[in-house]
VOLUM-248545 format. One record per residue (C-alpha): x negated, y negated, z negated; residue in three letters. Coordinates in steps of 0.05 Angstrom, whole numbers, plus 5000, padded with zeros to 4 digits. Example, Ala and Ser with C-alpha at 12.3 -4.5 7.8 and 13.67 -1.06 7.14 Angstrom:
VOLUM-248545
475450904844ALA;472750214857SER;
END
This chain:
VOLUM-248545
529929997883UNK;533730367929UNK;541430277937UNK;546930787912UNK;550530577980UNK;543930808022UNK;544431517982UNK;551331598011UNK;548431408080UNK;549830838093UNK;544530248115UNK;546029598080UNK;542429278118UNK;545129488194UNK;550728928182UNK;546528398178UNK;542328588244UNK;548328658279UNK;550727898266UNK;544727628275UNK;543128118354UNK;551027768370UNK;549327068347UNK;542327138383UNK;545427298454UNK;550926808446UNK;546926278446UNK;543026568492UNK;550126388536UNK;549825698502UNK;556825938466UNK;559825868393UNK;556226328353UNK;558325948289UNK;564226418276UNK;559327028273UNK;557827358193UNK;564626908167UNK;568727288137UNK;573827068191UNK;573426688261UNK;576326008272UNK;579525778338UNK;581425048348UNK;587425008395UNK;585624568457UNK;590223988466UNK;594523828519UNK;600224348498UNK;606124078489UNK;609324738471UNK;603725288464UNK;605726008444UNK;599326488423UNK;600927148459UNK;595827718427UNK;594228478445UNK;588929078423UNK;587729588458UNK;581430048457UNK;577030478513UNK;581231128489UNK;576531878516UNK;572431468554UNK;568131318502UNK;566632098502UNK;562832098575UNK;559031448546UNK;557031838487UNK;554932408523UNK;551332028586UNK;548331658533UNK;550030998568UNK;552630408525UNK;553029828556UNK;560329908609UNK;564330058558UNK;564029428523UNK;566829078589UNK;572829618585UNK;574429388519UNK;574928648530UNK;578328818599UNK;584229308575UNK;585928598518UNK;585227998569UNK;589028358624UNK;595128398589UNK;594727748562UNK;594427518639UNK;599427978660UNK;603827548605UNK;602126908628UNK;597126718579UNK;590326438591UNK;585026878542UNK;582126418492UNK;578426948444UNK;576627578434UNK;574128018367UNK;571528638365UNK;572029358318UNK;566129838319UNK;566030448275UNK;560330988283UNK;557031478237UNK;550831088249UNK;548430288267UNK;542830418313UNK;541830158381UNK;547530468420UNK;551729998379UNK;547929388405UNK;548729578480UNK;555729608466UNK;556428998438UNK;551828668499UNK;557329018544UNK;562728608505UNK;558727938506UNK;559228068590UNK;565628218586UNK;567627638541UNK;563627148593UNK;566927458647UNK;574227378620UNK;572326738597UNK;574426808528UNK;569526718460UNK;568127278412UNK;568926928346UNK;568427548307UNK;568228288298UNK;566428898252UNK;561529438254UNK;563229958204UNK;558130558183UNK;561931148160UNK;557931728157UNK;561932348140UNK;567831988180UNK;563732058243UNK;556932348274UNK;550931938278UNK;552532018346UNK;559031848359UNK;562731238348UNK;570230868368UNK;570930238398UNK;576729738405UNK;579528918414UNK;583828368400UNK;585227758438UNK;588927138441UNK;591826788500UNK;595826178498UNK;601325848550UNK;606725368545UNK;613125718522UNK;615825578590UNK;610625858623UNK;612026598595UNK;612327088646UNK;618527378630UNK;622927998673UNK;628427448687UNK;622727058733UNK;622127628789UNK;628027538840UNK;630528038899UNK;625927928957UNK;619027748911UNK;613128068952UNK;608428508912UNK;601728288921UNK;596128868897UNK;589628618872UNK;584129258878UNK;581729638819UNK;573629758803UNK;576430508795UNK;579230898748UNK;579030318692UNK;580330648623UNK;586131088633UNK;587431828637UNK;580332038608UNK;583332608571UNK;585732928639UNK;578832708670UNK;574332988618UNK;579333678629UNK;579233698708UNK;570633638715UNK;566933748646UNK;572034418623UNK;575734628689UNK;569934488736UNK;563934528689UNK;560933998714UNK;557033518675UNK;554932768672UNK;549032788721UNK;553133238772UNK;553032978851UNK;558233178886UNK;559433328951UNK;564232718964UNK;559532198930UNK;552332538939UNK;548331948923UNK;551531768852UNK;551832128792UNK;559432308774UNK;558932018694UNK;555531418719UNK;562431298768UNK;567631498721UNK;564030958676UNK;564930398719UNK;567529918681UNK;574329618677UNK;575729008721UNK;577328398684UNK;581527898722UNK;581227258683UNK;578026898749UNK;583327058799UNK;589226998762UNK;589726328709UNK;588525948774UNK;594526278803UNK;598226158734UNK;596225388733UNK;599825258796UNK;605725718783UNK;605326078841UNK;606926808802UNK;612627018768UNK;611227738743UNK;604628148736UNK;604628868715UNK;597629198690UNK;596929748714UNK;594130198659UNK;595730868637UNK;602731188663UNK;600830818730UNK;605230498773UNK;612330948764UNK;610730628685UNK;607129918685UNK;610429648755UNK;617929678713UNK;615329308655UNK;614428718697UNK;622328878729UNK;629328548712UNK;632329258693UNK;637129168761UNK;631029138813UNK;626429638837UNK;619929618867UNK;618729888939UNK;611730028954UNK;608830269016UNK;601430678996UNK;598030589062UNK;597329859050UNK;591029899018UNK;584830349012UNK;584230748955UNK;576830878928UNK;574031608936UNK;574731718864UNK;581631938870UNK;581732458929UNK;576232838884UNK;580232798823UNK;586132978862UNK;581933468893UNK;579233858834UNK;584533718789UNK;589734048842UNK;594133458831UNK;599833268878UNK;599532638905UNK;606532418863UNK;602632588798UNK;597332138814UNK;601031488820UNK;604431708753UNK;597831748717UNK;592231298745UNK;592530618786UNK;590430918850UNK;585830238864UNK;590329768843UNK;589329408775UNK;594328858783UNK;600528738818UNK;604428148829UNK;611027958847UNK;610127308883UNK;616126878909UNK;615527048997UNK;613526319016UNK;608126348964UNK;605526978991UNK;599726629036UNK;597426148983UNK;595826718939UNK;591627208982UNK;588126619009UNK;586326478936UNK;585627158917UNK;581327328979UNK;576626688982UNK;570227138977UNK;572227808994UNK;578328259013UNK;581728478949UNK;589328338956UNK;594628539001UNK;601528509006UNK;603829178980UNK;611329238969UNK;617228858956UNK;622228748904UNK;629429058920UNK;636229218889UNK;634929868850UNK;638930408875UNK;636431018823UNK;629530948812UNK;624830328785UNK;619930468832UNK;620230758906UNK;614430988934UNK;613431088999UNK;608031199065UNK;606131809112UNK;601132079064UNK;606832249013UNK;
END
């Protein structure tokens, strides 16, 4: 007998595959896959707390998710999801302990499976556990097509341990840990400068980057930094991070700011990908704007006390260059952050 919910369009059934494709591949990983079809996860606090706070955040992969739909490539975007939740966690202090996910599309089929192996990676590589999620059909809400994508996660540290504005002193270098590119920020402006302004489309090469296809480098996925910084955060060696997400660095660096200090930051410290000379490029953006927009090839930044300053690149840089010493923190004088290097 068929179902009155299948007339309306919606397959009873796609649920159930769903659960079962996520518990398959997490034990694949030899992970907790217990959680998955409950009607809600369960997370058993490790011990050795003596005063743990939960710190949680949700975020999603915003426009983005429009260049996967139409390069018909699934499987990044996951990663960007998990990324844009455990980085703020880290930038807070917190280790990431778990991770759920929210996928609504006008149709289960097997885009939504490559997105959900994208957010098994990027739970592995933020070392957190997915102990839940929902994938919601809702035809007439949205086309077979299309779909929208976002997170939640949970970190925990001792209440001590917060990374709080009062922590970053006068004299704190800023330590700048690279980007994998333009992470998942300022898509709407993207998706403007090459696929309305430019007409250009997914499978365009340009000039500048002849060998890659331009959707398949915009979807790089987000960095996660899970590895590089809870070993930093275990020793204490940090006392501010700023993510540096949308509004760039004139926004994120002053979250991370006692309201009294500014951050001085010199550009030609570190080499920014190619990505952002061609959006600068065919966007006809001033430099300025850039830096106010995207991250410009730095995800995280760090205020780090100055006789710490080795001990964290040499972690930060055991197996390849990534971090530099960027700026500094200083007395603010007008602005939160000054910018400045020849190419200004």
């Amino acid at each position: 007998m068929t179902n009155p919910y299948e007339k309306a369009g919606v397959d009873v059934n796609s649920g159930y595959e769903v659960s079962n494709f996520v518990k398959q591949n997490l034990a694949k990983q030899k992970a907790n896959s217990a959680n998955i079809g409950n009607f809600g996860g369960v997370y058993e606090i490790p011990e050795g707390y003596k005063h743990p706070v939960l710190i949680s955040g949700n975020d999603g992969v915003g426009t983005k998710l429009m260049l996967s739909i139409e390069g018909k490539k699934y499987d990044t975007v996951g990663i960007d999801c998990v990324a844009m939740c455990v980085n703020d966690l880290l930038a807070q202090g917190a280790t990431p302990q778990y991770f759920m996910d929210y996928i609504a599309t006008g149709k289960v089929d097997g885009k939504i499976k490559e997105v959900l192996k994208g957010i098994i990676s990027g739970c592995e590589i933020g070392q957190v556990d997915l102990v839940g999620g929902e994938t919601a059909e809702m035809p007439g809400m949205y086309r077979e097509k299309d779909y929208d994508l976002a997170g939640f996660a949970v970190g925990i540290v001792e209440k001590e341990n917060i990374l709080t504005k009062a922590n970053v002193k006068k004299g704190d270098k800023l330590i700048g840990i690279k980007s994998s590119g333009l992470h998942s920020n300022g898509f709407s402006l993207i998706r403007k400068i090459f696929f309305k302004d430019n007409e250009f489309n997914y499978v365009t090469h340009l000039p500048e980057m002849p060998t890659e296809n331009l959707g398949d480098v915009l979807l790089t996925p987000t960095r996660i930094y899970t590895n590089e910084i809870v070993p930093l955060l275990e020793k204490h060696l940090v006392h501010g991070i700023a993510h540096i997400t949308g509004g760039g660095f004139y926004e994120n660096v002053p979250r991370a700011l006692p309201d009294n200090l500014a951050a001085r930051i010199d550009i030609n410290t570190w080499e920014k990908p190619d990505i952002y000379d061609v959006v600068k490029k065919y966007g006809g953006l001033k430099l300025d704007d850039m830096y106010h927009i995207f991250n410009m090839g730095i995800g995280m930044v760090l205020a780090v006390s100055e006789d710490q300053v080795e001990i964290v690149l040499d972690s930060l840089n055991q197996c390849c260059e990534q971090a530099s010493v960027i700026g500094v923190v200083v007395d603010k004088t007008e602005d939160s952050v000054e910018l400045k290097g020849d190419k200004l």
